[in-house]
C-alpha positions as CSV (number, residue, x, y, z in Angstrom):
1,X,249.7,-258.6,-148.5
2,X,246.9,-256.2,-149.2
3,X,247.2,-252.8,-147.7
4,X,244.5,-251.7,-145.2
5,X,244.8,-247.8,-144.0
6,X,245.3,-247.6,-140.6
7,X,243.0,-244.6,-140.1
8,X,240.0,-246.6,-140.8
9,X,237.7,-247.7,-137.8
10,X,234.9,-250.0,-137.5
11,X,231.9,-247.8,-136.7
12,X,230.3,-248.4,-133.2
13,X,227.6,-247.5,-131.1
14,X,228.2,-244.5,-129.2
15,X,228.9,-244.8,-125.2
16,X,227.0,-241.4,-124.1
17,X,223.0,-242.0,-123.4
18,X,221.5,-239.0,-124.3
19,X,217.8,-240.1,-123.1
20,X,218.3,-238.2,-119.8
21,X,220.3,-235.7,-121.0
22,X,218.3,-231.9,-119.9
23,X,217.9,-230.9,-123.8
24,X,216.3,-234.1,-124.1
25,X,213.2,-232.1,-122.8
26,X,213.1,-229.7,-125.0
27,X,210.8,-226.3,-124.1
28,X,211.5,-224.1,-126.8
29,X,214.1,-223.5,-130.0
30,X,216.5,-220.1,-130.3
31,X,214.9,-218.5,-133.7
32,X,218.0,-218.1,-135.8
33,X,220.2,-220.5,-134.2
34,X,217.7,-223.5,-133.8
35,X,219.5,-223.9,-130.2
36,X,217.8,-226.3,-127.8
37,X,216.2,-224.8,-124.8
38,X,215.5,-227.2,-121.9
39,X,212.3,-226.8,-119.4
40,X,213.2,-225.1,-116.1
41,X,212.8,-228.3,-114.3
42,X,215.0,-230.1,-116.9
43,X,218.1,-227.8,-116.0
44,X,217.5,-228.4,-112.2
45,X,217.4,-231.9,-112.4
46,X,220.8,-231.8,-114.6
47,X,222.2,-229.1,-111.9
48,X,221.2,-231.7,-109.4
49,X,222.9,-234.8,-111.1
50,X,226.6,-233.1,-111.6
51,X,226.5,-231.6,-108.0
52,X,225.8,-235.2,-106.2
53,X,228.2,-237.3,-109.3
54,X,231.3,-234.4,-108.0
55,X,234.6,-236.0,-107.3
């Protein structure tokens, strides 16, 4: 028999869509840090989606 490691996983697609994620829309870029800053209207639509997706 051949030996296979176990830890070893096929690589797939990843599940999250990012596409309408709010740093998608990106207004601006932190200096030093490079961090992603989304558009006012960007963060209000993401505010919007988790407050009506709640359980």
């Amino acid at each position: 028999m051949s030996e296979q490691n176990t830890n070893e996983r096929p690589i797939l697609r990843p599940i999250e869509q990012h596409t309408t994620a709010a740093w998608a829309n990106i207004e601006k870029l932190k200096e030093i840090s490079n961090v992603a800053i989304p558009s006012e209207l960007e963060v209000w639509n993401a505010k919007e989606w988790v407050d009506s997706n709640q359980k």
